[in-house]
N, C-alpha and C positions, 0 to 999 in steps of 0.2 A: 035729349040729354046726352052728354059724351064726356068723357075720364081723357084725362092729357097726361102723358108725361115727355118731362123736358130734358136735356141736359145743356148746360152753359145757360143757368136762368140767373146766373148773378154778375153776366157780361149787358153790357148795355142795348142790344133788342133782345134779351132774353128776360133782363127787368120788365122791360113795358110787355112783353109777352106774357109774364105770369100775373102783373098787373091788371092785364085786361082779363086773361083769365077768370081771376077771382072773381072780378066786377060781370062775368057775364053769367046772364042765368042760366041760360043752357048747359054752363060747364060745372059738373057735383066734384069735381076731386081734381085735384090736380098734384102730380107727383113728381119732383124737382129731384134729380141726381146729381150731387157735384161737390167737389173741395171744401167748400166754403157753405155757411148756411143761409139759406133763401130769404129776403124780406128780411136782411139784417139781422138773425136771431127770433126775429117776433115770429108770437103764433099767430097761425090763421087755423080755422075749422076745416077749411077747404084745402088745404094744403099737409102734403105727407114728404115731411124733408128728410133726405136720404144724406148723409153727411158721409164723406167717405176721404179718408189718407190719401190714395190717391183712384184715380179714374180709370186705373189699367185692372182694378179690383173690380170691373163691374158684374163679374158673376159671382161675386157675392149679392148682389140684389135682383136675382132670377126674379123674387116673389113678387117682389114689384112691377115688375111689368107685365104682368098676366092680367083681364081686364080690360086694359086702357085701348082705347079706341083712335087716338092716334098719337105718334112722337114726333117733337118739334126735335131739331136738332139745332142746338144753337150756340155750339162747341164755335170758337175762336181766341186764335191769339193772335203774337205777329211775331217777326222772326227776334224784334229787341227784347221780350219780354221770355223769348222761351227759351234766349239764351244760343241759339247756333241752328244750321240749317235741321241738322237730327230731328232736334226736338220739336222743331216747329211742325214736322209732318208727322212727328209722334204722334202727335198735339192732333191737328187737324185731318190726319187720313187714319191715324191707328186707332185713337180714342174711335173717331167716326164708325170704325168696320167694326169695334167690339160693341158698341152699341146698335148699330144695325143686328148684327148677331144677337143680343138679347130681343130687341123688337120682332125679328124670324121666329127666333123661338117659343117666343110669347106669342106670334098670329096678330100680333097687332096689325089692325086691317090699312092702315094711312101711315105714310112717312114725309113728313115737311121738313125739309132740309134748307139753310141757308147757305148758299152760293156766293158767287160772284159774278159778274159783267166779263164774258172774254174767257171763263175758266175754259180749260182742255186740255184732260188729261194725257194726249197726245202729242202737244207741242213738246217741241227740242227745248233743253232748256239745263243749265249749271248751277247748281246753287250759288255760287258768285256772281250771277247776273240774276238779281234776284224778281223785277217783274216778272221775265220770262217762269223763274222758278217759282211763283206763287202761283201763277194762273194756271201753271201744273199741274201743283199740288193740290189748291184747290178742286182740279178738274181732277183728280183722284180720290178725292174725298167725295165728289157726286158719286163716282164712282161702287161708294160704299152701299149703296140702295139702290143703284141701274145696274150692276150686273152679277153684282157677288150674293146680294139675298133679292128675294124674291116679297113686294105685296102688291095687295089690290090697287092699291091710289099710291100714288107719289109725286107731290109736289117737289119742284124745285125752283126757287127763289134766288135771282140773278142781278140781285143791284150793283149799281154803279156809286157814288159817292155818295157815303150814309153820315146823317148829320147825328151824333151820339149824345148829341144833349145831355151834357155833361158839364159843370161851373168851367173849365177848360177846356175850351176849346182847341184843336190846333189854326192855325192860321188859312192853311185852305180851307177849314171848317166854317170858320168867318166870311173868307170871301166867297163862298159859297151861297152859305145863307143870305146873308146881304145881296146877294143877286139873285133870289130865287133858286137856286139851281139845289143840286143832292136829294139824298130822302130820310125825312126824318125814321129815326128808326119805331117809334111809336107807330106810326103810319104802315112800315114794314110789317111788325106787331098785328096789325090790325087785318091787312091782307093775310096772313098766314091764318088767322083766327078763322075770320071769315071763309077763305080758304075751304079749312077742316071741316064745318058745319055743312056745309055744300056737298061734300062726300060723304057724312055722315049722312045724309037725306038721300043720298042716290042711289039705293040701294039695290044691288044686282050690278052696277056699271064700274068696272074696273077702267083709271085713267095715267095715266103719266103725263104730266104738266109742266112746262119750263115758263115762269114768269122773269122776261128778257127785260131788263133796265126801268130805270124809275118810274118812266112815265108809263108805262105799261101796267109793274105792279102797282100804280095810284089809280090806272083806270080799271083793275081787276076788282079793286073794292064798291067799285058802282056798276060792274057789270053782274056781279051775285048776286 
């Protein structure tokens, strides 16, 4: 049995993430942090929703994370929604480092973090040339769990075109799908779950894991 908590569970693999959650037996509790409230307002028994103003307040929910046996992180935005390059690493490296910082200080023993394909936090890179500056920034956000805190297991999860199943799709979303190609983010979901349970069993074995592009993470769920 093992306790989860989430943050970004009401972005689209963090749905299918607390989704599965629920549905698996192994998992008694599961504790969602973020903006907006989990599973649309509905209650679950299994589910302890943390509603919060904003997400830079996260030490107000110290309580919460003491317990939990590992944190998904599943904090995303994009630079349109977050309004300007600032916020967009607000968003994805600062939210990230103050929730690693709560999970350090809680001892939470496993950190599963979602990535990206390419991320490094090394590359040159202008926030006016914005591939270069996501892969970055992204690659700054791993960075919130490989070198600034410290735990036993640490997954990192590195897809490449995620299908979000969603009634609107975008148009690469489409040709994507129709050709096989992306990864459903369910599918993501499911390797991250998986994942955790594997570390949750291995007890004494400390790991750091980088699951590199789709078809890797699709083959990591039939090699558990």
């Amino acid at each position: 049995m093992f306790k989860a908590i989430i943050i970004g569970s009401t972005g689209a693999t963090g749905k299918q993430l607390l989704s599965k959650l629920i549905d698996n037996e192994n998992c008694e509790l599961v504790t969602s942090i973020g903006r907006k409230p989990a599973l649309n307002n509905q209650k679950n028994k299994k589910v302890r929703d943390v509603v919060l103003s904003s997400l830079s307040d996260l030490e107000s929910t110290e309580k919460y994370w003491t317990g939990n046996d590992v944190f998904f992180n599943c904090i995303g935005t994009t630079r349109a929604i977050a309004g300007n390059a600032e916020n967009f690493v607000d968003v994805e490296v600062g939210i990230s480092n103050e929730a690693a910082k709560m999970a350090h200080r809680a001892k939470v023993p496993h950190v599963s973090l979602i990535s990206a394909k390419g991320a490094n936090a090394n590359i040159w890179a202008k926030h006016w040339i914005y591939p270069l500056f996501y892969i970055k920034t992204i690659g700054q956000k791993e960075q919130s769990v490989l070198s600034k805190f410290s735990f036993k297991n640490i997954s990192i999860f590195k897809p490449g075109m995620l299908l979000r199943l969603q009634k609107k799709q975008t148009w690469i979303e489409n040709v994507s799908e129709s050709r096989g190609a992306g990864l459903r983010v369910d599918t993501l979901a499911l390797a991250m779950i998986n994942d955790a349970e594997k570390c949750k069993s291995s007890a004494g074995k400390g790991t750091t894991k980088f699951f590199i592009g789709n078809d890797n993470i699709k083959k990591s769920i039939h090699n558990i």
